[in-house]
C-alpha positions as CSV (number, residue, x, y, z in Angstrom):
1,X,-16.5,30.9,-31.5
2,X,-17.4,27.2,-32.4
3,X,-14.2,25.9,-31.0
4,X,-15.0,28.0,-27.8
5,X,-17.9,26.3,-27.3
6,X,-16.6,23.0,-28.0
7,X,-13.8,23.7,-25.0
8,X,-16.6,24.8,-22.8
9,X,-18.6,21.8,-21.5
10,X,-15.3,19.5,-21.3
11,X,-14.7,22.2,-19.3
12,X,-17.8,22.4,-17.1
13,X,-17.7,18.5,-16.6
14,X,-14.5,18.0,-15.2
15,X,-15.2,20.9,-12.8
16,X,-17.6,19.1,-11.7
17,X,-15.9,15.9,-11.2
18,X,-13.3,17.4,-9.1
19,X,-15.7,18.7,-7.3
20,X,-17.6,15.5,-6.6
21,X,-14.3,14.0,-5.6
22,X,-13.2,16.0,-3.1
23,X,-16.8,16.3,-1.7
24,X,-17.2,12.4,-1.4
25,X,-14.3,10.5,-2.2
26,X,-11.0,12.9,-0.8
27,X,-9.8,10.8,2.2
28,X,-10.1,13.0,5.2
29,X,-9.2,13.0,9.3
30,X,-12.3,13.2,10.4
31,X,-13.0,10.3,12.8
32,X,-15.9,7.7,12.1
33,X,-18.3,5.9,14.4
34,X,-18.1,1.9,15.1
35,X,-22.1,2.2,15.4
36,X,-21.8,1.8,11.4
37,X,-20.9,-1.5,11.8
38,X,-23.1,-4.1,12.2
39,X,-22.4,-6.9,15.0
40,X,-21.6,-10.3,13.1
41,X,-21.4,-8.9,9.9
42,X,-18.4,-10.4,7.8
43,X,-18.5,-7.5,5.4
44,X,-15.4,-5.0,5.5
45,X,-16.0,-1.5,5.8
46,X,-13.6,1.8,6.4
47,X,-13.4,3.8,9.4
48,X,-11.2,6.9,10.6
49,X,-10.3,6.1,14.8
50,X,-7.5,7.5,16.8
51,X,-5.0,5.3,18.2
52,X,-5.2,4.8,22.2
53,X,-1.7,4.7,23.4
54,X,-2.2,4.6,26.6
55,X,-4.4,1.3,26.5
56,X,-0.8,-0.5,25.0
57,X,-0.7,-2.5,22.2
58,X,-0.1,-6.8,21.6
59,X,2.6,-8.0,19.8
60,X,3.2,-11.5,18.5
61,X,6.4,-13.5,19.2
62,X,8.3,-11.9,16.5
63,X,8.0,-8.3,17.9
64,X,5.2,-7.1,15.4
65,X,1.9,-5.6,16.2
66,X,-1.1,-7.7,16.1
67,X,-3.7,-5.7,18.3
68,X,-4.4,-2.2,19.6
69,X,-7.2,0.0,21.1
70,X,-8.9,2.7,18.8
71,X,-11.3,5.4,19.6
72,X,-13.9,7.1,17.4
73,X,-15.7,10.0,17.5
74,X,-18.3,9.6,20.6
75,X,-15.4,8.5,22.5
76,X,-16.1,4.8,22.2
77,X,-13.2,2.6,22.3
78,X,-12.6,-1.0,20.8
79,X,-9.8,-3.5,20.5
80,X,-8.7,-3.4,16.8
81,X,-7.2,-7.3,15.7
82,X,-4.7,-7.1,12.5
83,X,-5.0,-9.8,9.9
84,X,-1.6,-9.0,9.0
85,X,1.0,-7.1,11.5
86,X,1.0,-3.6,11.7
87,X,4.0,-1.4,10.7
88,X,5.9,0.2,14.1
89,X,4.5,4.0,12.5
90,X,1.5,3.5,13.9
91,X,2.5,4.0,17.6
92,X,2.9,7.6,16.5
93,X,-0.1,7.5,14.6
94,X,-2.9,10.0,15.8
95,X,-5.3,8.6,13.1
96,X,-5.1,5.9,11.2
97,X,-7.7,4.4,8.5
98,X,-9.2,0.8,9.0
99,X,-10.8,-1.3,6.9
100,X,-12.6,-4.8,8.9
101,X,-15.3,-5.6,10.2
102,X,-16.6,-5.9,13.8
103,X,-16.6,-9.6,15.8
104,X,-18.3,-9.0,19.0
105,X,-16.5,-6.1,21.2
106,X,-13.7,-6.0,18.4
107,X,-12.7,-5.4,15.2
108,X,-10.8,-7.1,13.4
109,X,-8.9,-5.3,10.3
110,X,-7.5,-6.3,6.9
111,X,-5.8,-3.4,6.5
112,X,-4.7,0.1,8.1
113,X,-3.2,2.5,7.1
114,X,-2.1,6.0,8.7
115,X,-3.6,9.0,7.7
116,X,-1.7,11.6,10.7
């Protein structure tokens, strides 16, 4: 019986854990909102947006993509700038993860990566 008991709160503990992580921390496709981000603000947050295709994309003289439009979830749309070029995937992308900040009427991204 004392061993039982000894199993059972390890137990109970990472139960809850797990729980905890997928409740907060489990990436999801849920789209985000840009009104999170503050104007000016140099500090980098993350975002879920879907990729507008039909607004095109920018590439740099090389071929690889440096900008495109994203949408979040009231529909608002934004020019996303790419510190680093983006991987050709995300033309198929439907939603893709960003982590940047916003500079005026854009925002400008560290990194992204695709999430569907």
């Amino acid at each position: 019986m004392r061993k039982l008991s000894k199993l059972i709160f390890p137990a109970i503990l990472a139960a809850v854990l797990v729980l905890i992580y997928y409740t907060y921390f489990a990436p999801t496709k849920e789209l985000g909102s840009f009104s999170k981000f503050s104007a000016g603000s140099e500090i980098n947050q993350q975002i879920n947006v879907s990729v507008v295709k039909s607004r095109g994309i920018e590439r740099d003289k090389s071929g690889n993509i440096i900008s495109f439009y994203a949408k979040d979830k009231n529909n608002i749309e934004l020019k996303v700038t790419l510190h680093e070029p983006a991987p050709a995937e995300i033309l198929n992308a439907e939603v893709v993860e960003l982590l940047g900040h916003m500079h005026e009427n854009s925002i400008t991204a560290s990194k992204v990566s695709i999430i569907k």
